[in-house]
C-alpha positions in Angstrom: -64.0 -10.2 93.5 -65.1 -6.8 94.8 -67.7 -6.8 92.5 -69.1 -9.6 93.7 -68.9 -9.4 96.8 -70.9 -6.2 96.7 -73.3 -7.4 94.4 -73.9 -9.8 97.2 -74.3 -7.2 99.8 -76.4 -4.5 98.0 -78.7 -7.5 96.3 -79.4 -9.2 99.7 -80.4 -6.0 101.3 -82.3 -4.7 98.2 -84.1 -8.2 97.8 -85.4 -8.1 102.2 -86.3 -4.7 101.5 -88.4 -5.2 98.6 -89.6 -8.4 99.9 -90.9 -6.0 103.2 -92.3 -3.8 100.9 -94.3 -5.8 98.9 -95.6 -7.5 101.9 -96.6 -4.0 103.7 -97.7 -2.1 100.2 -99.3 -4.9 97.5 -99.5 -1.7 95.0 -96.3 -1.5 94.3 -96.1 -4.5 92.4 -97.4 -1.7 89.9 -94.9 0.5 90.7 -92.3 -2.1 89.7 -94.6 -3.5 86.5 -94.5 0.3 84.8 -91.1 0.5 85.8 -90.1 -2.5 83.8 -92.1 -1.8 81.2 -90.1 1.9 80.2 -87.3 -0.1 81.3 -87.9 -2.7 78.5 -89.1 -0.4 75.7 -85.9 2.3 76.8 -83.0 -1.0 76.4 -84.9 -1.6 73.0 -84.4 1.8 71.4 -81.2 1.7 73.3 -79.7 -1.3 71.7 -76.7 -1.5 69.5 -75.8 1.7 70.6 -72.6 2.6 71.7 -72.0 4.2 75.2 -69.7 6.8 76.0 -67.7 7.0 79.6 -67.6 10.3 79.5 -70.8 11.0 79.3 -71.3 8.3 82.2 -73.4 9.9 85.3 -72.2 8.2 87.8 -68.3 8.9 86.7 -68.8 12.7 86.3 -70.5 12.7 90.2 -67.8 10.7 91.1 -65.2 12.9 89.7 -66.7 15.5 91.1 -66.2 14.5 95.0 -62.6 13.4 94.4 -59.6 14.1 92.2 -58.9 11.5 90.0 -55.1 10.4 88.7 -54.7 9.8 84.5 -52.6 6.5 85.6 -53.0 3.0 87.5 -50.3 2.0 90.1 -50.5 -1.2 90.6 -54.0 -2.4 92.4 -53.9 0.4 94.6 -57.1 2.4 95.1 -55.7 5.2 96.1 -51.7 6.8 95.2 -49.8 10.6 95.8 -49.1 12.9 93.1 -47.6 16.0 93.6 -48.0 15.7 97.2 -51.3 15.0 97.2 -53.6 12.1 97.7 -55.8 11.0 94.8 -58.0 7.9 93.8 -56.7 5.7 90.6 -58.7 5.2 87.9 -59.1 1.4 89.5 -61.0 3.3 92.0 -63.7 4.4 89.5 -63.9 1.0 87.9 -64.5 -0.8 91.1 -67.4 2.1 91.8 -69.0 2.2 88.2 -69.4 -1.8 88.6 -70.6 -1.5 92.5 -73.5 1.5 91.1 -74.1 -0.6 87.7 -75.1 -3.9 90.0 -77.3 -1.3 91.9 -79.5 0.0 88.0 -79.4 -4.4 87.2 -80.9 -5.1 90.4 -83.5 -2.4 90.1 -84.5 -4.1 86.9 -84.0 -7.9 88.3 -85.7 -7.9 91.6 -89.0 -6.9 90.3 -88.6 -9.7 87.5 -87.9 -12.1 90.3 -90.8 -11.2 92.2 -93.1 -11.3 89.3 -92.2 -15.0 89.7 -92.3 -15.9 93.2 -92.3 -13.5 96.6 -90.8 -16.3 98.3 -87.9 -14.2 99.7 -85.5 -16.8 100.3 -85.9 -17.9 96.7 -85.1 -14.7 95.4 -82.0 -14.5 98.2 -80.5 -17.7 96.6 -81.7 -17.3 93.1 -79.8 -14.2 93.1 -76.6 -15.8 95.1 -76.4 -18.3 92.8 -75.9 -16.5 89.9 -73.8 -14.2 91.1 -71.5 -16.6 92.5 -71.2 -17.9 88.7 -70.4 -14.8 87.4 -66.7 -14.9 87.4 -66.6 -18.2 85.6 -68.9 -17.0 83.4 -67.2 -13.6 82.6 -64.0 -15.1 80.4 -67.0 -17.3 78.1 -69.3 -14.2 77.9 -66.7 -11.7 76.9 -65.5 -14.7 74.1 -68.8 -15.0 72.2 -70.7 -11.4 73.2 -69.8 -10.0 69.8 -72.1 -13.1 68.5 -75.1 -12.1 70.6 -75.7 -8.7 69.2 -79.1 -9.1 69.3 -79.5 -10.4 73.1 -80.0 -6.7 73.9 -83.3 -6.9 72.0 -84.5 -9.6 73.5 -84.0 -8.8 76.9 -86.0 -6.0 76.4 -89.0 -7.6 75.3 -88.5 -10.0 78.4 -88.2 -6.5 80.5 -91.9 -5.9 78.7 -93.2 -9.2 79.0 -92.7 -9.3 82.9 -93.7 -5.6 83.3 -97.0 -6.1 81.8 -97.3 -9.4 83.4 -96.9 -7.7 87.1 -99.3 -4.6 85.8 -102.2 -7.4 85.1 -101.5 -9.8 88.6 -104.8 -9.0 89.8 -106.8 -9.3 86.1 -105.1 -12.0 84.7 -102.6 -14.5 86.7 -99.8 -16.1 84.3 -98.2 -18.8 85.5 -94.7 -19.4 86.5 -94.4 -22.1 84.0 -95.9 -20.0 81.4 -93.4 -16.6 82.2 -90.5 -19.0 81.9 -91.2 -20.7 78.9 -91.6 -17.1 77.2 -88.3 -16.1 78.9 -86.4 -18.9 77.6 -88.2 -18.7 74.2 -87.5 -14.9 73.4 -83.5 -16.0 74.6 -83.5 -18.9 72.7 -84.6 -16.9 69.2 -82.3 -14.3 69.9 -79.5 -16.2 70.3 -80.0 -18.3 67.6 -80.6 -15.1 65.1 -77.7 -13.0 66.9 -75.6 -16.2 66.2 -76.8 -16.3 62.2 -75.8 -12.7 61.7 -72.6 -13.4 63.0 -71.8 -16.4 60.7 -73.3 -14.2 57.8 -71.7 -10.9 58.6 -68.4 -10.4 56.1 -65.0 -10.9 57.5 -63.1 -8.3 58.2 -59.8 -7.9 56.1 
């Protein structure tokens, strides 16, 4: 729940602000096309890779501005040892989610505007889905390990929209058109990713 509630913070105040932006600066629809584009070809090289924690950025700053205890109590955020006040590691989840939204949204905005820059459909576009998120968790964390190759195939969407927003003044696709390539390049990974799966030995 605090996830999403600050997903719904950070996104509508990242979405007005990009909105403004656009509307005040038309070049940095480039900006946000290149951006997407390293984004896309980074997640592809990226993919099927394991990531470490520890080697997390955003854990070792946070680390560094507070002591952190070894053990959970309970929900609480924060609990004494020795004497001494320190944040539980539920503390550091709750963060790592709140600055992980912040990199997705980076990456999703732009798409969205490569779409429309009607604000307000971006706003609720975005509410929308997040709202769903927590009834979507349980059935995304049941069949991830089927969609191994999703990764792959949200970078080449990452790409696709990148390059789309870097020609918006040479060449105009359509809406109609970006969709139907999203939900193609989904659609073949998923069906691939879900092949593998059926074909990949069992394990003993």
């Amino acid at each position: 729940m605090y996830g999403v509630v600050g997903a719904l913070i950070m996104r509508t105040i990242m979405i007005l602000a990009g909105g403004w932006m656009l509307q005040q600066f038309h070049w940095l629809l480039y900006v946000f096309g290149g951006f997407l584009l390293l984004t896309g070809v980074k997640m592809w090289f990226s993919a099927g890779k394991e990531q470490s924690l520890d080697d997390n950025p955003a854990l070792k700053l946070l680390r560094r501005v507070m002591t952190v205890s070894e053990k959970y109590d309970g929900e609480k955020f924060f609990t004494v040892e020795n004497g001494k006040r320190v944040a539980t590691p539920l503390l550091m989840v709750v963060a790592l989610i709140e600055l992980s939204d912040v990199v997705f949204a980076v990456d999703s905005i732009p798409a969205i505007y490569a779409v429309t820059t009607d604000a307000f459909i971006v706003l609720t576009s975005n509410i929308f889905a997040i709202l769903g998120l927590r009834a979507m968790y349980f059935l995304l964390a049941a069949v991830a390990n089927r969609f191994s190759l999703l990764s792959y195939g949200l970078a080449l969407i990452l790409v696709f929209i990148g390059i789309k927003m870097l020609l918006i003044d040479i060449f105009h696709i359509p809406a109609v058109v970006s969709l139907g390539v999203v939900l193609f390049i989904l659609t073949v990974t998923m069906v691939l990713s879900w092949q593998r799966s059926k074909n990949a030995p069992s394990p003993l």
